[in-house]
C-alpha positions in Angstrom: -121.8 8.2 25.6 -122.2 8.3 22.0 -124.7 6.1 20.5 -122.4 4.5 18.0 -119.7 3.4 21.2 -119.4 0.0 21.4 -121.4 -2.3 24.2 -118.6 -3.8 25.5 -117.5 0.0 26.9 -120.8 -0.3 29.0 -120.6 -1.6 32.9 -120.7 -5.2 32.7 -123.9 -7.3 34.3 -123.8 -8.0 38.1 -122.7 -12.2 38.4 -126.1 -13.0 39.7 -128.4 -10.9 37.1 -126.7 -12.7 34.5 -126.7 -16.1 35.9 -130.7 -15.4 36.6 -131.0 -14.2 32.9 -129.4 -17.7 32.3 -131.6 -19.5 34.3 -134.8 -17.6 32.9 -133.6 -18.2 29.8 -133.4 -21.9 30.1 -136.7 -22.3 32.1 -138.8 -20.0 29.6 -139.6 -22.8 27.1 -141.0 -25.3 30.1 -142.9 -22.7 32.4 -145.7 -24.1 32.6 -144.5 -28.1 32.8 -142.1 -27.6 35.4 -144.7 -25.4 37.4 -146.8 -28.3 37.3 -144.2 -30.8 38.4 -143.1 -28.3 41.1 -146.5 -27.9 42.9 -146.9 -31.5 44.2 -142.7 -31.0 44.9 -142.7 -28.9 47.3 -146.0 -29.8 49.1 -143.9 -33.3 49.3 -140.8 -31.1 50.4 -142.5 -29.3 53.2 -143.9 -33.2 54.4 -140.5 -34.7 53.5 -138.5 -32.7 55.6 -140.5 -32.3 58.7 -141.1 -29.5 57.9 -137.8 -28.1 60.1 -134.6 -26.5 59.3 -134.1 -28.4 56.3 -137.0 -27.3 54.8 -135.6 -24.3 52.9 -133.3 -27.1 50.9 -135.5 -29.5 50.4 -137.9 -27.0 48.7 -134.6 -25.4 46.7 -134.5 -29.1 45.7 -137.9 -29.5 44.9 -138.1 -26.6 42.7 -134.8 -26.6 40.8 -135.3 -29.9 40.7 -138.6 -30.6 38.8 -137.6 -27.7 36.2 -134.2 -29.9 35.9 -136.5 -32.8 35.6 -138.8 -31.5 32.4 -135.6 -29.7 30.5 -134.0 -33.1 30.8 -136.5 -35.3 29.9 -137.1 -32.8 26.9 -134.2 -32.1 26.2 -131.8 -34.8 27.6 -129.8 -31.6 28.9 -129.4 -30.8 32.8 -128.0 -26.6 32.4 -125.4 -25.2 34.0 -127.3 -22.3 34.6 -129.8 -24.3 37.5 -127.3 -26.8 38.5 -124.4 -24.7 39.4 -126.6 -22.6 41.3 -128.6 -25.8 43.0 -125.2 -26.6 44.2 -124.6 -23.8 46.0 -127.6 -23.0 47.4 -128.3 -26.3 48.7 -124.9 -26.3 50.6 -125.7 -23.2 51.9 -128.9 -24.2 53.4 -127.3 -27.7 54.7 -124.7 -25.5 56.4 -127.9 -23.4 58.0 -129.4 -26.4 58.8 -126.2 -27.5 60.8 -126.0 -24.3 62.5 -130.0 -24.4 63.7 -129.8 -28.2 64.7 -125.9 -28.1 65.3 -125.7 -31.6 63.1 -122.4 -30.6 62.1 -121.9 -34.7 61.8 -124.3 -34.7 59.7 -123.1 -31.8 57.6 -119.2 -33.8 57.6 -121.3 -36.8 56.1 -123.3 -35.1 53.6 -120.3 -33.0 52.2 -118.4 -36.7 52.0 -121.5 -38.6 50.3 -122.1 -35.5 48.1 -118.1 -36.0 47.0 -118.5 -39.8 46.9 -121.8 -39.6 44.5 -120.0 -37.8 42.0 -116.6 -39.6 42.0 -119.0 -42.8 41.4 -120.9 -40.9 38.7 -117.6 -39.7 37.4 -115.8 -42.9 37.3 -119.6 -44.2 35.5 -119.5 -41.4 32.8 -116.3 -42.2 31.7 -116.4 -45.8 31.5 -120.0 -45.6 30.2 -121.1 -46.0 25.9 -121.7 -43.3 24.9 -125.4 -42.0 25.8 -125.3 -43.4 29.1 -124.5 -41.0 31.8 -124.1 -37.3 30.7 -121.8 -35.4 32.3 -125.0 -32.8 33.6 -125.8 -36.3 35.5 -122.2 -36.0 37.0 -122.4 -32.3 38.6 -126.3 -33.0 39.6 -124.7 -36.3 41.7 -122.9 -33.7 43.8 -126.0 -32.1 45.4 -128.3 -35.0 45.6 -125.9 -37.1 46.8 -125.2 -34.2 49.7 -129.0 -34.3 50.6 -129.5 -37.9 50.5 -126.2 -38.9 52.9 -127.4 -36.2 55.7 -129.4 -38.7 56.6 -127.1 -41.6 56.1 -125.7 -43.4 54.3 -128.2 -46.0 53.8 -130.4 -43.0 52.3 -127.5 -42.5 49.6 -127.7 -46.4 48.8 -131.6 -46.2 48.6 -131.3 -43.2 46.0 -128.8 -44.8 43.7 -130.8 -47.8 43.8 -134.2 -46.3 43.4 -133.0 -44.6 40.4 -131.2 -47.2 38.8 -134.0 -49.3 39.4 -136.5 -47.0 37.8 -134.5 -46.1 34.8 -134.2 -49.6 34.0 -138.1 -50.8 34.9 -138.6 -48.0 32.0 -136.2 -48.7 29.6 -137.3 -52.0 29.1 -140.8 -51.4 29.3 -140.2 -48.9 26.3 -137.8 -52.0 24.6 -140.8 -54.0 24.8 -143.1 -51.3 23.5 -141.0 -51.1 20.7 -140.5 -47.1 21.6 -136.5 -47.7 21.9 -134.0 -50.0 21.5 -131.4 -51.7 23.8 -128.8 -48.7 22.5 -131.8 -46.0 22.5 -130.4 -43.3 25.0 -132.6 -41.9 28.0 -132.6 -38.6 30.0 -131.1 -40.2 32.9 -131.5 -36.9 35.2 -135.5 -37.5 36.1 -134.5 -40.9 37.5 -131.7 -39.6 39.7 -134.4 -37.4 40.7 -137.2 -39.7 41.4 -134.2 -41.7 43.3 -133.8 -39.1 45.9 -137.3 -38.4 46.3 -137.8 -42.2 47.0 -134.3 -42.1 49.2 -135.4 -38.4 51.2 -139.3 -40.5 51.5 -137.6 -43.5 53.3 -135.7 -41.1 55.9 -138.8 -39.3 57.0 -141.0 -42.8 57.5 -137.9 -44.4 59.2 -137.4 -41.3 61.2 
């Protein structure tokens, strides 16, 4: 091939190289932060979740998650590039956990709360002012919510409450602190994060 040919006449990238470029891409800027937050995550993973057959999500989770948690709270963006894929990959691994445990109820209830989560977060985003919910908080709904309602659906309530909760606890104390105002936006996807954790931490003490 010529030097001078155009690139486009070259074999296009394999799907997954280019959506790991994506995701490398994305990460690159907040190695080192989201390394840190991922440590203590998946030491928490491996406790949270037995350690059993769905340990291999919860530690998806826990990894994907704390990078979503820095680029968000950085950036107030949650990718495409690490959620898309956290969605997939975590219903993979539920659907290997139903097959190792045979909790296909389970699976059923965790595929409706996942659906639920985000028809609640969609219905929020579009009623929301604007800088409220982002619509990266809408797709992320979908896999936490899945996680969380395996459980039950007491777990899902716990989440959305815990995170709710926390969001708010923070946003006034920065009010007060005179760091933002009642209109000042937040990264909302940490909290939604946190929410689960607190949600995933109640299921394991209850049992």
């Amino acid at each position: 091939m010529s030097p001078t040919e155009p690139a486009a006449t070259s074999p296009a990238e394999p799907f997954v190289v280019r959506q790991y470029r994506r995701a490398r891409d994305e990460v690159a800027p907040y190695a080192r932060a989201s390394a840190v937050v991922a440590v203590p995550a998946v030491v928490w993973a491996g406790w949270a979740s037995g350690p059993g057959w769905l340990t291999p999500a919860y530690v998806v989770l826990a990894v994907v998650g704390a990078a979503l948690g820095v680029i968000d709270g950085r950036t107030h963006r949650l990718p495409n590039a690490l959620v898309f894929p956290l969605t997939w990959a975590t219903g993979v691994l539920l659907v290997v956990a139903a097959l190792g445990t045979g909790s296909w109820t389970d699976l059923g209830r965790a595929a409706l709360g996942g659906l639920a989560f985000f028809a609640l977060y969609q219905v929020l985003y579009l009623v929301s002012p604007r800088g409220g919910i982002g619509y990266g908080d809408v797709k992320l709904s979908l896999t936490l919510g899945a996680v969380l309602t395996w459980h039950s659906w007491g777990t899902l309530l716990i989440g959305v409450f815990a995170a709710h909760l926390l969001a708010g606890v923070v946003a006034v104390v920065l009010v007060l602190g005179r760091r933002a105002g009642w209109k000042t936006g937040i990264a909302f996807g940490p909290y939604l994060l946190l929410g689960t954790v607190v949600g995933l931490t109640w299921a394991r003490l209850v049992g």
